[in-house]
ZAFIRO-16768 format. One record per residue (C-alpha): y, z negated, x. Coordinates in Angstrom, 1 decimal. Each point is the difference from the previous one (the first is absolute). Example, Ala and Ser with C-alpha at 12.3 -4.5 7.8 and 13.67 -1.06 7.14 Angstrom:
<pts>
Y=-4.5 | Z=-7.8 | X=12.3
Y=3.4 | Z=0.7 | X=1.4
</pts>
This chain:
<pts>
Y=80.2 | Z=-143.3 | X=32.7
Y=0.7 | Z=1.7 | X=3.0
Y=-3.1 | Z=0.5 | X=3.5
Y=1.9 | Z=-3.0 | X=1.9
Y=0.1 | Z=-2.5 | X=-3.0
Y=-4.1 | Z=0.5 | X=-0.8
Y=-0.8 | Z=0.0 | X=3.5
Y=1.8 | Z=-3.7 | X=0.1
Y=-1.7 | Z=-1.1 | X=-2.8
Y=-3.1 | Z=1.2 | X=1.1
Y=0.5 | Z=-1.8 | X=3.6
Y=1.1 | Z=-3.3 | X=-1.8
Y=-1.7 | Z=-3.3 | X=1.2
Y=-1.5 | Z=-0.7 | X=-3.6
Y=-1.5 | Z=3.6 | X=-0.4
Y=-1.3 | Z=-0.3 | X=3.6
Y=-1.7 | Z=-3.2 | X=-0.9
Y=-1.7 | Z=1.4 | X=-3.2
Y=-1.5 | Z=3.0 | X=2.3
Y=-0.9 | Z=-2.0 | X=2.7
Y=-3.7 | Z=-1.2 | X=0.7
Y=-0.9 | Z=-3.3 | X=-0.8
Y=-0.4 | Z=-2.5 | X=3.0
Y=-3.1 | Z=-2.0 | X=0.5
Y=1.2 | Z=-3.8 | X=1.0
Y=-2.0 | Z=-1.2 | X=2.6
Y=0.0 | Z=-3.9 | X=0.5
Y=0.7 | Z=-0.7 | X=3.8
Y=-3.3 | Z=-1.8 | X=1.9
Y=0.0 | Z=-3.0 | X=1.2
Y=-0.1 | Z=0.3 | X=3.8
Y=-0.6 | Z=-3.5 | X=0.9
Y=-3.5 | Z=0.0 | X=-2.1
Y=-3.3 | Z=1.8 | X=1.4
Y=-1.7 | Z=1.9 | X=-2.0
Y=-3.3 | Z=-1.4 | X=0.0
Y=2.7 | Z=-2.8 | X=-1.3
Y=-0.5 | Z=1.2 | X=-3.8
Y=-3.9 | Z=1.2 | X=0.3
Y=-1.9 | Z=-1.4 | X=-2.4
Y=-4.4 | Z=-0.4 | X=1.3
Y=-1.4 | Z=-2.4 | X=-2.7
Y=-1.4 | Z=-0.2 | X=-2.5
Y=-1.5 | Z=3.2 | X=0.4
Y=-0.3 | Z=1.7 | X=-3.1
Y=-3.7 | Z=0.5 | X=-2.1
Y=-1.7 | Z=3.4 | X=0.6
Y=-0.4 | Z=2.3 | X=-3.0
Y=-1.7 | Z=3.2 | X=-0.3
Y=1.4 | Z=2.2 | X=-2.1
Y=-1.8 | Z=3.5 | X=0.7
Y=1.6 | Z=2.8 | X=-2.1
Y=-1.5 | Z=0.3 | X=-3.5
Y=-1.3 | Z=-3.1 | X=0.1
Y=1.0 | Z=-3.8 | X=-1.0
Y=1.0 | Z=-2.6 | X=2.7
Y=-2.3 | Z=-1.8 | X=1.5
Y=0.7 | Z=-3.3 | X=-1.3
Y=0.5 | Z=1.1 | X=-3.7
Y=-2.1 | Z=-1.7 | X=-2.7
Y=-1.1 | Z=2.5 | X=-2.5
Y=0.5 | Z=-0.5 | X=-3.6
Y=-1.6 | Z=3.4 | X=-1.7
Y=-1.4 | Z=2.7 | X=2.5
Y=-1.5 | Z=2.0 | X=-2.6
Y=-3.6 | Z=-2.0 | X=-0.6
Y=0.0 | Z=-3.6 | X=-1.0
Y=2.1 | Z=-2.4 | X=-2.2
Y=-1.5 | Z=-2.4 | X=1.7
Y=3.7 | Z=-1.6 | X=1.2
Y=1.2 | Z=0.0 | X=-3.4
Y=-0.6 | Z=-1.9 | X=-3.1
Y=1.8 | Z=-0.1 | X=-3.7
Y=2.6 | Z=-1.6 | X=0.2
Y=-0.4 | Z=-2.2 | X=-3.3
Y=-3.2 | Z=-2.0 | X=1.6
Y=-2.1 | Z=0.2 | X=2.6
Y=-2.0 | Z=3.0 | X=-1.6
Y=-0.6 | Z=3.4 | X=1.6
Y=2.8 | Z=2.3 | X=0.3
Y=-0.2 | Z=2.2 | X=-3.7
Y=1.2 | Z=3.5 | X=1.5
Y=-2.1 | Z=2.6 | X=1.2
Y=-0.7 | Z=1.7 | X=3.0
Y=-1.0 | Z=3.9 | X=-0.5
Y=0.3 | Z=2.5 | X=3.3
Y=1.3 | Z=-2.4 | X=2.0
Y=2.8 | Z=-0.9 | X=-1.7
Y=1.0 | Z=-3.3 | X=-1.9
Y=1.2 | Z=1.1 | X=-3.3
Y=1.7 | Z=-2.7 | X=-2.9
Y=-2.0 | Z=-0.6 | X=-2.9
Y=2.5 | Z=-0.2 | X=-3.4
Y=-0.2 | Z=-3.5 | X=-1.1
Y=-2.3 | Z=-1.3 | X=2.4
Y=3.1 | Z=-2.2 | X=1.3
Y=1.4 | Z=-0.4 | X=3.7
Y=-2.0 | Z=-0.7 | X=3.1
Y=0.8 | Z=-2.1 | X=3.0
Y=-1.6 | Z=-0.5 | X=3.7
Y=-2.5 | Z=-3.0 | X=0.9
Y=2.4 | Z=-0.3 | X=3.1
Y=3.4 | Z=-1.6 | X=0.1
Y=2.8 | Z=1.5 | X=2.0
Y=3.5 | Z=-0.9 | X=0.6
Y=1.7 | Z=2.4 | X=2.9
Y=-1.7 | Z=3.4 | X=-0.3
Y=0.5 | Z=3.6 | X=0.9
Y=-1.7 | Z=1.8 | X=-2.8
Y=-0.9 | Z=3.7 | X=-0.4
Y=-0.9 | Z=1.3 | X=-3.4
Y=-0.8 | Z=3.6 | X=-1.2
Y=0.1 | Z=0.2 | X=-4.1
Y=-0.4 | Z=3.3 | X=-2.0
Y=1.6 | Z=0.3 | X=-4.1
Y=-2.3 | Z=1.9 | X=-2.1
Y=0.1 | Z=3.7 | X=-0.9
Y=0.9 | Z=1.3 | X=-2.6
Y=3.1 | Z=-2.1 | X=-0.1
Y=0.4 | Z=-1.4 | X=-3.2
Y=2.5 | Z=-2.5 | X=-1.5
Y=3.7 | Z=-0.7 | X=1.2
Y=2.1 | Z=-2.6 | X=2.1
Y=-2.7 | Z=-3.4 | X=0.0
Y=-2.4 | Z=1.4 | X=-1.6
Y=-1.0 | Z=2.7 | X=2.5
Y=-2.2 | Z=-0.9 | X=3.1
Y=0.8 | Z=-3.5 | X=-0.4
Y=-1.2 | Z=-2.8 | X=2.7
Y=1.1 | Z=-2.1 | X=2.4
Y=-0.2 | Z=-2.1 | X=3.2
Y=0.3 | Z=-3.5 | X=-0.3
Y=0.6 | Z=-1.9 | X=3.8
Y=-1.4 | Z=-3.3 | X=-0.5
Y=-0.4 | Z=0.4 | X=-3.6
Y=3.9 | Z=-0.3 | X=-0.9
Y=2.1 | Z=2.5 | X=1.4
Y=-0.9 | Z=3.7 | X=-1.2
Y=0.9 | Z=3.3 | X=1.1
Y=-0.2 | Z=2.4 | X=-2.5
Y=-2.8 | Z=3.1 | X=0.2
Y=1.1 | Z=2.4 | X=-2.6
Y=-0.3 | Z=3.8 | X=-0.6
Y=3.5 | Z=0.5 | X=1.2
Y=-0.5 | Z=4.0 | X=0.1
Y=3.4 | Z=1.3 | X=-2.3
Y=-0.8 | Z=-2.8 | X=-2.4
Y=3.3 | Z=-2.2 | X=-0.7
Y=-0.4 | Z=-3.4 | X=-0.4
Y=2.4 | Z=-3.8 | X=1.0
Y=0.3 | Z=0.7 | X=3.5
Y=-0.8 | Z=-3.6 | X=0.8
Y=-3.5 | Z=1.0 | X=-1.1
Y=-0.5 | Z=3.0 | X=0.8
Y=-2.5 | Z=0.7 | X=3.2
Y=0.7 | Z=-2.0 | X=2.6
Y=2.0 | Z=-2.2 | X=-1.2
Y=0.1 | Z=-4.0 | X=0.9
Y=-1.0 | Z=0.3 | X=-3.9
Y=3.2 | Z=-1.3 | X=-2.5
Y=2.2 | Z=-1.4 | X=3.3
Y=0.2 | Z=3.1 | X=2.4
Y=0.0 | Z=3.8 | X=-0.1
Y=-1.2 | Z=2.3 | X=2.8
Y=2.5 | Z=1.7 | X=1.9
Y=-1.6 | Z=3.3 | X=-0.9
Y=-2.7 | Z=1.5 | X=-2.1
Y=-2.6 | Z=0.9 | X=2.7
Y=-2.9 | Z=1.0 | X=-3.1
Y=-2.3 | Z=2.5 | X=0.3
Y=-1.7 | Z=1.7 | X=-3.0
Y=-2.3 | Z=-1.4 | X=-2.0
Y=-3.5 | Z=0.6 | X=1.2
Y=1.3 | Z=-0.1 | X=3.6
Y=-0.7 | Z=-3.1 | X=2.4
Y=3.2 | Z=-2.2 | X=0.2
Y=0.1 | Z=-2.5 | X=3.1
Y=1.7 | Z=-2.9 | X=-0.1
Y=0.6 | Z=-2.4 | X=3.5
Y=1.6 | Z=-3.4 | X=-0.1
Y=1.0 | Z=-2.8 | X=2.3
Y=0.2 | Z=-3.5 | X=-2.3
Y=1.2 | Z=-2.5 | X=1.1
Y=-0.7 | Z=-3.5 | X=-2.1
Y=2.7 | Z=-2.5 | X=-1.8
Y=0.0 | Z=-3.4 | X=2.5
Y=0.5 | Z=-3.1 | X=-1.8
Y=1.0 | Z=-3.3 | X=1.3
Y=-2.7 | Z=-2.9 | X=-0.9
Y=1.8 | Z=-1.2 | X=-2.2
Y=0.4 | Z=3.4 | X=-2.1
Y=3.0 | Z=1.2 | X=1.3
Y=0.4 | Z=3.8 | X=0.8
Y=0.6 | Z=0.5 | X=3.2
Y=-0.3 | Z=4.1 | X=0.2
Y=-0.5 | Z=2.5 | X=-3.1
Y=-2.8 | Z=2.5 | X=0.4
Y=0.7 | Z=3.1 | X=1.7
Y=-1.5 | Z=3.3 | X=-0.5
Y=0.2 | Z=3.5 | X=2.4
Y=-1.5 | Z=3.1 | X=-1.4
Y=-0.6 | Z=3.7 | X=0.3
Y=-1.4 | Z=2.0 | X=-3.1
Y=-1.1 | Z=2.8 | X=1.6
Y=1.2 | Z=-0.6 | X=3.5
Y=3.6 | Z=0.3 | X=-1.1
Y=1.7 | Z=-3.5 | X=0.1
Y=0.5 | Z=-1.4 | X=-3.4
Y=0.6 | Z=-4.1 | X=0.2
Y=1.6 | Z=-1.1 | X=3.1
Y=-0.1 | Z=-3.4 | X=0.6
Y=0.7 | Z=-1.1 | X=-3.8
Y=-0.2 | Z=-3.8 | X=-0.9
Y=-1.7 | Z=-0.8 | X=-3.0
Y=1.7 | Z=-1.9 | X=-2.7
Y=-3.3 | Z=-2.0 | X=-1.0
Y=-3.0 | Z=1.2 | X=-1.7
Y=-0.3 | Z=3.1 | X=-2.1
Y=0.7 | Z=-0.7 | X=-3.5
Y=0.1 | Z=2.9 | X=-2.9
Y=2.7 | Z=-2.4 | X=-2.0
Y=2.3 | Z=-2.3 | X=1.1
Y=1.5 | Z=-0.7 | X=3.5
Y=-2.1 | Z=-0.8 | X=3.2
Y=0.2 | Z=-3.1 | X=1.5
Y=-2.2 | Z=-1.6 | X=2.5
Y=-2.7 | Z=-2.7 | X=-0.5
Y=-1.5 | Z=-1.6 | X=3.1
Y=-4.1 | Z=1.2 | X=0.7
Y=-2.1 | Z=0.4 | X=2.7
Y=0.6 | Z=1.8 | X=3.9
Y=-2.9 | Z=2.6 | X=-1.0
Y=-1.3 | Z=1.2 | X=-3.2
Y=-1.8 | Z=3.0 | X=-1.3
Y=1.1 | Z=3.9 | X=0.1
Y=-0.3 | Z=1.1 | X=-4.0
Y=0.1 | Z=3.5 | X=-1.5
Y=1.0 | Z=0.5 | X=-3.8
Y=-1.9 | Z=1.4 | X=-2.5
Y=2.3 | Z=1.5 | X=-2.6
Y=-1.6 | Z=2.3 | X=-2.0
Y=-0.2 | Z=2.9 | X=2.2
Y=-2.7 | Z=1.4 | X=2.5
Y=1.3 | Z=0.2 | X=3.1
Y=-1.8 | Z=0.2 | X=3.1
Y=0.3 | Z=-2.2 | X=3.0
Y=-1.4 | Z=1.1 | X=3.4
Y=0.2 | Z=-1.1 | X=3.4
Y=1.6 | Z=-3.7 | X=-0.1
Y=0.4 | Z=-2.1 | X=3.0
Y=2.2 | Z=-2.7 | X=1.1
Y=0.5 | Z=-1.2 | X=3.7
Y=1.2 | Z=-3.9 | X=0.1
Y=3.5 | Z=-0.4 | X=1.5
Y=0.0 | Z=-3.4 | X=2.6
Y=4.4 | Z=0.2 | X=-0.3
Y=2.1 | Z=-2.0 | X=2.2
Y=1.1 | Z=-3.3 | X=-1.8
Y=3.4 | Z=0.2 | X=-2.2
Y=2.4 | Z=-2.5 | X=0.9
</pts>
């Protein structure tokens, strides 16, 4: 190919186009509007402080290191059966789950949950717990840390519907953090669904659930389907044979705009 042909490819429209910086559309204004024509002054939004190490102001706090007094077991109303050593909130084996006194139904949630050191069994059976929103819909806390398992349960999972988009686990022994926007299932009166639960999360502050709908309640067999209940019901964390350690669990209560 001889100089004059290359540089006519090379000055072709197509080839121009592929080198060219992309253009930024800009949608024209409307001059015949104001602009204090699309300024929006009420309803003013709610104050929250949210100094820097520290949780909002309105949050209500589940654990902060000292009483269980917001928790009870979750198979009657009897004390909740895990301990609290250093702090920490840590599962008793066999002692069976535990749930909050409160109801909730839209909820920002933070969570910060350790797996146990020295790492010991493999895929479910290693650092095995999990989150429960409302009692029905789980996402999965597992020992994640190079230990294959069903990636629809492994950490962080919308447990046996949806995986993360990435495995965000730490170590074992390190402090995992886990912050979630859930939104609640909206049934008609007469039992209807209306809207599926959703579910945002970040494991770790990297982004694992975005926006997922749930398919019903977790269910270990079978296929989830949804069963009509209540606007607000308790926050419950499993007990599955392992002792991991819970820490710093609050939830803020979401007032949403109305679905259509």
């Amino acid at each position: 190919m001889n100089l004059r042909l290359i540089l006519t490819v090379l000055a072709s429209p197509l080839l121009a186009g592929l080198a060219a910086e992309p253009v930024i559309p800009r949608p024209p204004s409307d001059m015949t509007m104001k602009p204090e024509d699309t300024e929006v002054w009420t309803p003013v939004p709610a104050i929250v402080r949210a100094p820097a190490g520290e949780i909002p102001s309105d949050a209500i706090i589940l654990f902060d290191g000292h009483s269980l007094d917001s928790w009870r077991s979750a198979a009657g109303d009897a004390p909740a059966p895990w301990k609290v050593e250093d702090g920490v909130l840590v599962v008793v084996p066999k002692s069976g789950d535990i749930q909050t006194r409160a109801s909730f139904g839209d909820i920002q949630l933070h969570l910060e949950f350790r797996s146990p050191v020295p790492a010991t069994g493999k895929s479910q059976g290693r650092g095995n717990s999990g989150v429960f929103f409302m009692g029905l819909y789980e996402v999965q806390v597992l020992d994640s840390y190079d230990n294959p398992t069903y990636v629809n349960g492994q950490a962080a999972a919308a447990y046996k519907q949806t995986p993360p988009l990435v495995n965000a686990s730490r170590p074992p022994g390190e402090w995992q953090v886990y912050d979630a926007v859930w939104i609640a299932p909206r049934f008609s009166a007469d039992g209807k669904l209306l809207h599926p639960a959703r579910l945002t999360l970040f494991h770790n502050g990297v982004l694992v659930q975005h926006d997922i709908a749930f398919l019903g309640p977790t269910l270990n067999r079978g296929r989830p389907a949804y069963v009509p209940h209540a606007g607000r019901l308790p926050l419950v964390l499993q007990e599955h044979r392992n002792p991991v350690a819970f820490r710093n669990i609050w939830v803020r209560e979401l007032a949403l705009p109305a679905h259509d």
